[in-house]
C-alpha positions as CSV (number, residue, x, y, z in Angstrom):
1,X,0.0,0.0,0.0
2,X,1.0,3.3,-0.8
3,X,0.9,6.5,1.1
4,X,-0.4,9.6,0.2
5,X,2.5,11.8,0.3
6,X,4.4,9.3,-2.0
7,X,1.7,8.9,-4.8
8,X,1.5,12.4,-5.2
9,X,5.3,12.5,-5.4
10,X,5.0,10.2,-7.9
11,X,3.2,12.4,-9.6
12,X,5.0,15.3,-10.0
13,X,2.5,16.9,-7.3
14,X,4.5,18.8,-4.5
15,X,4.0,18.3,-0.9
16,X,3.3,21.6,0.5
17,X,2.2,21.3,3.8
18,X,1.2,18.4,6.5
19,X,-0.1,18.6,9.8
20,X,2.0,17.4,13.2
21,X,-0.1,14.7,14.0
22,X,0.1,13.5,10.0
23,X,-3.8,13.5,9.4
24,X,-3.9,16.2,7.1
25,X,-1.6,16.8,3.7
26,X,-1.9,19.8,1.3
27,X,-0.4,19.3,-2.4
28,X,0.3,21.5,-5.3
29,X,0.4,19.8,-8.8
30,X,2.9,22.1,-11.6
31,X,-0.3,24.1,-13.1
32,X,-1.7,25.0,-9.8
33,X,-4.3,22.9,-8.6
34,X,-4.2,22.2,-4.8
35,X,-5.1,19.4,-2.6
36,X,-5.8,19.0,0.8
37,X,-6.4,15.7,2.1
38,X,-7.9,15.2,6.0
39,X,-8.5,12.1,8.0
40,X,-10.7,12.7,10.9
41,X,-10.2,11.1,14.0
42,X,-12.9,8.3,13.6
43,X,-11.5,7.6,10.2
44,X,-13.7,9.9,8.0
45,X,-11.9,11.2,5.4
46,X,-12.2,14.7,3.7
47,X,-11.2,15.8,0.2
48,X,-10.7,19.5,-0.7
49,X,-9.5,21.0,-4.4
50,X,-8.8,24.3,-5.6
51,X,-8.2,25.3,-8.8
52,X,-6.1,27.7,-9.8
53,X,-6.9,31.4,-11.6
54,X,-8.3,30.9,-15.4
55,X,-7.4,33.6,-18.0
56,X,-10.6,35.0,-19.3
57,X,-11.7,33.6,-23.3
58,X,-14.4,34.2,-25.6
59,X,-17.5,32.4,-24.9
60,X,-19.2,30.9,-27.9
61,X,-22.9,31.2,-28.6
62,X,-25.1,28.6,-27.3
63,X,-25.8,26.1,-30.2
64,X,-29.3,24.9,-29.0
65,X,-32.3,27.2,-27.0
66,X,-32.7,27.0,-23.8
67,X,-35.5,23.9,-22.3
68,X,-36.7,26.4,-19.8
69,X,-38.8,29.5,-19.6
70,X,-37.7,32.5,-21.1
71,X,-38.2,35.4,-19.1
72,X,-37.4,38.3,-21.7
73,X,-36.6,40.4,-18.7
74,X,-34.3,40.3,-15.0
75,X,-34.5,36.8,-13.5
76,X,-36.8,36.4,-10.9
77,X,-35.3,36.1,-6.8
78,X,-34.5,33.1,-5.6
79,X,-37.7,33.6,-3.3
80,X,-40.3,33.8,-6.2
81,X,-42.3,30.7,-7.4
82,X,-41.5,29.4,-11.0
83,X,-43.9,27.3,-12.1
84,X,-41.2,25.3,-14.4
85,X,-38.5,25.3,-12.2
86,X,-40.8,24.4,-8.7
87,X,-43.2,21.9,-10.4
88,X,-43.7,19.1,-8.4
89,X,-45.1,16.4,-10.8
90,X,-42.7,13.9,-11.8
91,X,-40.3,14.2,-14.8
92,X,-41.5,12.6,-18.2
93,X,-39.4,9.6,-19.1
């Protein structure tokens, strides 16, 4: 079995960080994403990524329209009823 701090060695990820007690690692892979792995103390485990900053591109069109309601104005709060988007009958297989 293989520990954590020697696969992502392996890797090419860099160790940055552990904790004393060795239940929690942080890693850095070469384009910037980071890692932090945590075991808790009655063995449940925690994963954490973070990506790094993405230039900004051009966004193309979308291809297809949209399956939902078209609101031709501001979207409604997050407190206002939608009859789509609250239905509650069942989805159409």
């Amino acid at each position: 079995m293989i520990d954590a701090a020697s696969y992502h060695e392996r890797h090419h990820d860099k160790l940055v960080a552990t904790s004393p007690n060795g239940l929690a690692s942080n890693f850095e892979t070469q384009d910037g994403f980071q890692l932090e792995a945590l075991i808790g103390t009655t063995g449940q485990a925690h994963v954490s990524d973070t990506t790094p900053c993405v230039e900004k591109s051009e966004l193309a069109p979308p291809t297809s329209k949209p399956n939902g309601p078209d609101y031709k104005q501001e979207l409604p709060a997050p407190n206002v009823r939608s009859t789509f988007w609250s239905s509650d009958a069942p989805l159409s297989s």
